[in-house]
Rosetta silent file (secondary structure, phi, psi, omega in degrees, C-alpha in Angstrom):
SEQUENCE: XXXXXXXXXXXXXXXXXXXXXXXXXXXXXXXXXXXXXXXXXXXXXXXXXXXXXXXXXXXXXXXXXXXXXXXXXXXXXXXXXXXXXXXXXXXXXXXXXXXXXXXXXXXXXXXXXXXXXXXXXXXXXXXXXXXXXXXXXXXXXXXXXXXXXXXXXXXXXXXXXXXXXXXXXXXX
SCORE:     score description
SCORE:     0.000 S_00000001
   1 L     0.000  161.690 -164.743  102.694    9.397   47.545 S_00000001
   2 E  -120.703  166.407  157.887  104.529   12.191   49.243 S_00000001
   3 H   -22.340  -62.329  176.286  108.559   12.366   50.121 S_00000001
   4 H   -43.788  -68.020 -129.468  107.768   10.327   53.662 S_00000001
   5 H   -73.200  -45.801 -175.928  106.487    7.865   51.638 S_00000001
   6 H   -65.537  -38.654  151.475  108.810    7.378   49.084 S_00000001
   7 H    -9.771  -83.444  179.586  111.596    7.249   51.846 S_00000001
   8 H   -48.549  -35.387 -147.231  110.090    4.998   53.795 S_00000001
   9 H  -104.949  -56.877 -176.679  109.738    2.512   50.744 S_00000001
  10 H   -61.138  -44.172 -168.058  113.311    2.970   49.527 S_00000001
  11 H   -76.525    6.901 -165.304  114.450    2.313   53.270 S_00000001
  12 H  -104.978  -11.967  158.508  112.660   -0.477   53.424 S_00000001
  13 H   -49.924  -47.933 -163.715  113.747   -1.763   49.664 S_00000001
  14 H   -72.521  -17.927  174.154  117.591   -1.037   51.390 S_00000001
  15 H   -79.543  -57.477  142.246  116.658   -3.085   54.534 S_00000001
  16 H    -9.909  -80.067  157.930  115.096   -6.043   52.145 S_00000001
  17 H    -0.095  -76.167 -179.826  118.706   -5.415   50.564 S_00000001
  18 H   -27.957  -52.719 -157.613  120.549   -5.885   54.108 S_00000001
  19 L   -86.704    7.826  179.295  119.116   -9.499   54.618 S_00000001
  20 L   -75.126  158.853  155.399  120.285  -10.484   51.178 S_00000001
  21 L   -77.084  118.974 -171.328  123.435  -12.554   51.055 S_00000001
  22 L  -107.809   16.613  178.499  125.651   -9.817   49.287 S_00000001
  23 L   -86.189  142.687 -157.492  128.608  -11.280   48.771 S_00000001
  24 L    85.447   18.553 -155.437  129.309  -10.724   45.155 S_00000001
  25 E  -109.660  178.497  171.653  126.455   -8.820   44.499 S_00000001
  26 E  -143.898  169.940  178.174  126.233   -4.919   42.564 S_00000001
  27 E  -119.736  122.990  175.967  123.135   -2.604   42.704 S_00000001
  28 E  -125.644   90.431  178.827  122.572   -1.615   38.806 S_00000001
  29 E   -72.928  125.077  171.031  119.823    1.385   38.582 S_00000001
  30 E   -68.762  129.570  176.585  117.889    1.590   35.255 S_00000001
  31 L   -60.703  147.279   11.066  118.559    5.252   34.017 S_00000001
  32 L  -102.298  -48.535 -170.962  116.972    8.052   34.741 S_00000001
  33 H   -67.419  -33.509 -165.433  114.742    7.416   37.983 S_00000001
  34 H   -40.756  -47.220 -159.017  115.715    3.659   38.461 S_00000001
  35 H   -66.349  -28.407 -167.353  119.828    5.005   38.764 S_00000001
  36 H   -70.375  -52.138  169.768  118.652    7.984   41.790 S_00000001
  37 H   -32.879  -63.841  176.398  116.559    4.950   43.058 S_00000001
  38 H   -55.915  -73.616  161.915  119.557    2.552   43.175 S_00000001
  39 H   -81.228   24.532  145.872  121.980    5.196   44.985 S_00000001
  40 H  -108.868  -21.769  153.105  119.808    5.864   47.727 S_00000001
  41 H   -41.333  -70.130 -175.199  119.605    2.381   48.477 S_00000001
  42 H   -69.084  -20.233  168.724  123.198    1.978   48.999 S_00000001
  43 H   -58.470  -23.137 -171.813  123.607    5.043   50.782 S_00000001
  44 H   -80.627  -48.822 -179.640  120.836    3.575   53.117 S_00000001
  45 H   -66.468   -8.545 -177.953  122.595    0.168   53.319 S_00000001
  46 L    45.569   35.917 -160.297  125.728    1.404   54.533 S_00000001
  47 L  -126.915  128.674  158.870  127.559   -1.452   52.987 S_00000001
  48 L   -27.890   88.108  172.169  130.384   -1.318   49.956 S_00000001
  49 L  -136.134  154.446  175.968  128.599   -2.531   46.992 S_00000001
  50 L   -55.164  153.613  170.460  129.072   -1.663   43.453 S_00000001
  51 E  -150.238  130.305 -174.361  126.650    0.442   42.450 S_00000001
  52 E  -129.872 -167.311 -165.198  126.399    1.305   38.321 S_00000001
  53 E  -150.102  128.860 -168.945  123.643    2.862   36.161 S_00000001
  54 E  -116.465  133.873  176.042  122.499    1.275   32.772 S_00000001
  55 L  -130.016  136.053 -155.239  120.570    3.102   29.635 S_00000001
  56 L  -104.973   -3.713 -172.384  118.540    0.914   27.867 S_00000001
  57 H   -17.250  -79.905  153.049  117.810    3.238   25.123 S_00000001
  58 H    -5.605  -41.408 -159.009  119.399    0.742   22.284 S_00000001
  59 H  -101.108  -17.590 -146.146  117.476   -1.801   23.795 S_00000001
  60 L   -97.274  142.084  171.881  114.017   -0.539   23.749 S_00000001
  61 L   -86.439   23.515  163.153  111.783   -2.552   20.995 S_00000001
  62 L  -145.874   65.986  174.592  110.273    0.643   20.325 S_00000001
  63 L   -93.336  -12.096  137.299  113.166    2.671   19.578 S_00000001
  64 L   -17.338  -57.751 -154.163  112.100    3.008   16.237 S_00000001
  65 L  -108.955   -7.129  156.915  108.982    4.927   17.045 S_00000001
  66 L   -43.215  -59.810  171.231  110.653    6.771   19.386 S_00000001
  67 L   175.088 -148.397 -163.959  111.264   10.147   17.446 S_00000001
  68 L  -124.379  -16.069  179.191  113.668   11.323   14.823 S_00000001
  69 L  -127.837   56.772 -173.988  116.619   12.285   17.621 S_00000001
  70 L   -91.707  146.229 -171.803  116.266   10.149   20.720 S_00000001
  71 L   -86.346  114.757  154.204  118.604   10.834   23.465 S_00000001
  72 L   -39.877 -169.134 -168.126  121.155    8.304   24.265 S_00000001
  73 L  -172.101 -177.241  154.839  122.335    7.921   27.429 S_00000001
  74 L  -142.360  136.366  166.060  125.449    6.097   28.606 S_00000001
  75 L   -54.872  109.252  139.316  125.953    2.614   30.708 S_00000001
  76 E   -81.780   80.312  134.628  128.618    3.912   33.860 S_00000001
  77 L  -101.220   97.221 -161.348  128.938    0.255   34.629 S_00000001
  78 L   -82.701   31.136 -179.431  132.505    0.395   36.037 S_00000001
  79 L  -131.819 -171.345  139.434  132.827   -3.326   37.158 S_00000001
  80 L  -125.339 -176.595 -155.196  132.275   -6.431   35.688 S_00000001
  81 L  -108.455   27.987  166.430  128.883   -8.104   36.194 S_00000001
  82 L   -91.617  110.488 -174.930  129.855  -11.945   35.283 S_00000001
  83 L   108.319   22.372 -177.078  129.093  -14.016   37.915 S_00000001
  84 L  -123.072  168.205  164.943  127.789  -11.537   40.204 S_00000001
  85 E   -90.594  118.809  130.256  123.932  -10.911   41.813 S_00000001
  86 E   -55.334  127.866  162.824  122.456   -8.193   40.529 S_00000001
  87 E  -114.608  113.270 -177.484  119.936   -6.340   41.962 S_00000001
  88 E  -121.748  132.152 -139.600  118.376   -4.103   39.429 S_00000001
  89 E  -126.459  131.744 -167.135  116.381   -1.511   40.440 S_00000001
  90 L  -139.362  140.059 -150.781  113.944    0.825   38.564 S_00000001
  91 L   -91.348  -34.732 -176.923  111.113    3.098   39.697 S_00000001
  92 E  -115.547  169.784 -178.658  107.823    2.119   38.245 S_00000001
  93 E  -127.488  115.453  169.907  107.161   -1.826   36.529 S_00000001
  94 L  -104.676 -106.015 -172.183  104.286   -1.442   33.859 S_00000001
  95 L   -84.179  -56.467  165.909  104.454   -3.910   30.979 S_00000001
  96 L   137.011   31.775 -174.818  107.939   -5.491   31.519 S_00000001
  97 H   -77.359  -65.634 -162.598  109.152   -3.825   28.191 S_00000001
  98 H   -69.262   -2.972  169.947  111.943   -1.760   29.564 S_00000001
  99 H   -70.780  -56.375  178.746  112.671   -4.670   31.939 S_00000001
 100 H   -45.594  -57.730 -173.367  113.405   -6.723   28.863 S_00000001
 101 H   -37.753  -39.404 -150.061  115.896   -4.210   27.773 S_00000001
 102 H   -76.115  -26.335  178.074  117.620   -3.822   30.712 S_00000001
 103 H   -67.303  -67.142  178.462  118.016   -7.531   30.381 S_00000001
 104 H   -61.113  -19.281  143.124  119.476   -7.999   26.872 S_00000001
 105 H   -45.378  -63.232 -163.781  121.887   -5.095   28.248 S_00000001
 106 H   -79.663  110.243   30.317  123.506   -6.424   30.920 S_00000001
 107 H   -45.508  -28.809  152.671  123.656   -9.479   29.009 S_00000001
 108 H   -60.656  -23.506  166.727  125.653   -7.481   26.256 S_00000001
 109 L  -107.259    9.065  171.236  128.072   -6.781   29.189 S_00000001
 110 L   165.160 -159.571 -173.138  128.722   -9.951   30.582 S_00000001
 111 L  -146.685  109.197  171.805  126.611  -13.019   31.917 S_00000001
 112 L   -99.457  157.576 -168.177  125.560  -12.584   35.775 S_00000001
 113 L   -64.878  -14.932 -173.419  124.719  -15.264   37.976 S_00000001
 114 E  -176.532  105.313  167.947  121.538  -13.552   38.935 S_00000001
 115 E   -87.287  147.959  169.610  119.247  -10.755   38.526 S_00000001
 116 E  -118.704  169.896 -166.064  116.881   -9.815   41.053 S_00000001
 117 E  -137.362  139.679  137.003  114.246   -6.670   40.022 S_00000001
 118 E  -103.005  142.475  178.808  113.306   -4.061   42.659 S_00000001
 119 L  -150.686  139.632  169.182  110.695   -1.214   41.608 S_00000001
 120 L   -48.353  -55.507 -179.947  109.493    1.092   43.571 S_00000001
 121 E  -129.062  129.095  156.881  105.728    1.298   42.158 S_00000001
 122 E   -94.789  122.434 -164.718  104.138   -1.817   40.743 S_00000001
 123 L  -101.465   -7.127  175.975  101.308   -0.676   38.079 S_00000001
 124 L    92.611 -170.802  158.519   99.998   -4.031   36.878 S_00000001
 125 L    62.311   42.377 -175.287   99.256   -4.543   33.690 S_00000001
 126 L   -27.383  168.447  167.974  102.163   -6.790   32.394 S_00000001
 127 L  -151.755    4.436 -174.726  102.280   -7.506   28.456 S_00000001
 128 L  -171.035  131.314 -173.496  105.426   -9.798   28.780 S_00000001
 129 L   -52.443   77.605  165.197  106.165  -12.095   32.107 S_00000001
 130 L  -136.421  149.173  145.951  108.023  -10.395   34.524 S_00000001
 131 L  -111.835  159.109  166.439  107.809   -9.610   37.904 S_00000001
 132 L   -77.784  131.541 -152.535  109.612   -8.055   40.562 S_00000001
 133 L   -80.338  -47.297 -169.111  111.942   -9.969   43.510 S_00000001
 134 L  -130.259  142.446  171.409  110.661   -6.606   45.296 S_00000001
 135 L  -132.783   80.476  157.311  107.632   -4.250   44.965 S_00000001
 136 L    -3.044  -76.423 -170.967  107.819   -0.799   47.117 S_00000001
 137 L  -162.029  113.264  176.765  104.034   -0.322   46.261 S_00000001
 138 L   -45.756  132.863  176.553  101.197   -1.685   44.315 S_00000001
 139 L  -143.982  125.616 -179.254   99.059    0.388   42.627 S_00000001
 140 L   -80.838   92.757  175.695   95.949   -0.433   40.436 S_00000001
 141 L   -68.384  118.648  172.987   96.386    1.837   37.194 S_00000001
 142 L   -83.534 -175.380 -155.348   93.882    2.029   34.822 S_00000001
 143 L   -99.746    7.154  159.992   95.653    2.040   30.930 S_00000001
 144 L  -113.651   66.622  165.024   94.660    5.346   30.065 S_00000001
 145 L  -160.179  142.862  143.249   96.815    6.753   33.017 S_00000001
 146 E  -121.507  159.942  159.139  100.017    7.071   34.005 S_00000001
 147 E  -102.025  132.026 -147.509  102.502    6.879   36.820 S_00000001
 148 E  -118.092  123.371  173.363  104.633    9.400   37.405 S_00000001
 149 E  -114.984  102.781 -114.381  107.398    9.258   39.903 S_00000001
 150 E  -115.528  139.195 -177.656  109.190   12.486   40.462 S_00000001
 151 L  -144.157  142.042 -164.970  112.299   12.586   42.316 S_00000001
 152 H   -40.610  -63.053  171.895  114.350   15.885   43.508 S_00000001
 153 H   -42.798  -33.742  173.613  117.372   15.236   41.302 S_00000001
 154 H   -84.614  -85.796 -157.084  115.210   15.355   38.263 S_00000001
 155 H   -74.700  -21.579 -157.036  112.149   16.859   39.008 S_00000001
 156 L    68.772   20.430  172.063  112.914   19.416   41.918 S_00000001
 157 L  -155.221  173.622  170.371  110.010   17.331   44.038 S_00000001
 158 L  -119.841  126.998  163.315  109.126   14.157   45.395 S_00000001
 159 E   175.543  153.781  144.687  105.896   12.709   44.942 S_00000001
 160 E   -99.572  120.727  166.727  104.245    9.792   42.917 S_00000001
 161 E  -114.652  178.356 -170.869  101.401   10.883   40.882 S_00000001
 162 E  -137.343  138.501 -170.508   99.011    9.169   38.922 S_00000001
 163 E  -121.564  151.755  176.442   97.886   11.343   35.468 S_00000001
 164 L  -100.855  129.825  153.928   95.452   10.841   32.714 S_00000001
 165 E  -148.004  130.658  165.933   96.607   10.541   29.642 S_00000001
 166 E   -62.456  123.197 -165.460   95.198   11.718   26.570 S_00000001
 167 L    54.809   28.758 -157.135   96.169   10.788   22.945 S_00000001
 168 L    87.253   -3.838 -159.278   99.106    9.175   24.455 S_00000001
 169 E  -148.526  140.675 -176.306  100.668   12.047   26.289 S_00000001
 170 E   -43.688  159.417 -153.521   99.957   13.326   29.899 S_00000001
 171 L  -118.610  114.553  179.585   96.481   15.493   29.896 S_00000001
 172 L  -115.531    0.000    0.000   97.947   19.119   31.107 S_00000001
């Protein structure tokens, strides 16, 4: 996917958004892509809504195996989220791991009346029951690939690619 594409998919996540009832609601972007993801939506919605950014690090059940330093992040979620809808929004949905996390976070900050999931790219190939409320764009991965979605703020491009990877780690 190129820049157009990815646009178009976000405005049409932010329009999806529009027709929502939103009173009460926040936008809570999974760090790093999910949170860029998340505040282009509300700029696109033109509407007040909270909008905070959650790192699940803490959370992940394979934080362990991460590495001997893994970099922490910090939750900016400046409101609070009991009793509100979330819509929490992250760029690709694989297995539904970091989905869990994200879950047992905001549940560590409060108890909301409702999450909804937005993702940009759905890759299939669940290992724990979740789906999204919204899916951008489907994509059939096979498991020795990944998807990568690169956004300016990070990466200095736009694009979704899809990479082989070898031994675990992208094939360069």
């Amino acid at each position: 996917m190129n820049k157009m594409e990815i646009e178009r998919i976000i405005k049409r996540m932010a329009d999806q958004i529009k027709k929502e009832n939103l009173e009460n609601t926040v936008i809570v972007g999974i760090k790093r892509r999910g949170a860029i993801i998340a505040d282009r939506i509300k700029k696109m919605i033109s509407i007040d809504i909270p909008v905070g950014y959650l790192d699940i690090t803490l959370y992940r059940d394979d934080f362990s195996k991460i590495g001997a330093n893994p970099v922490v992040g910090t939750t900016e979620i400046l409101f609070d989220i009991d009793e509100k809808n979330i819509i929490l929004v992250d760029d690709v949905l694989y297995t539904g791991r970091t989905v869990r996390a994200a879950l047992d976070a905001l549940v560590d900050l409060g108890r909301p009346k409702s999450v909804k999931l937005f993702v940009l790219i759905d890759r299939g190939n669940r290992e724990l029951p979740i789906s999204a409320n919204f899916v951008g764009k489907k994509i059939n991965v096979k498991k020795d690939e990944m998807v990568e979605v690169r956004l300016k703020e990070i990466d200095k491009k736009e694009e979704v690619v899809i990479v082989k990877r070898w031994n675990g780690k992208e094939k360069t």
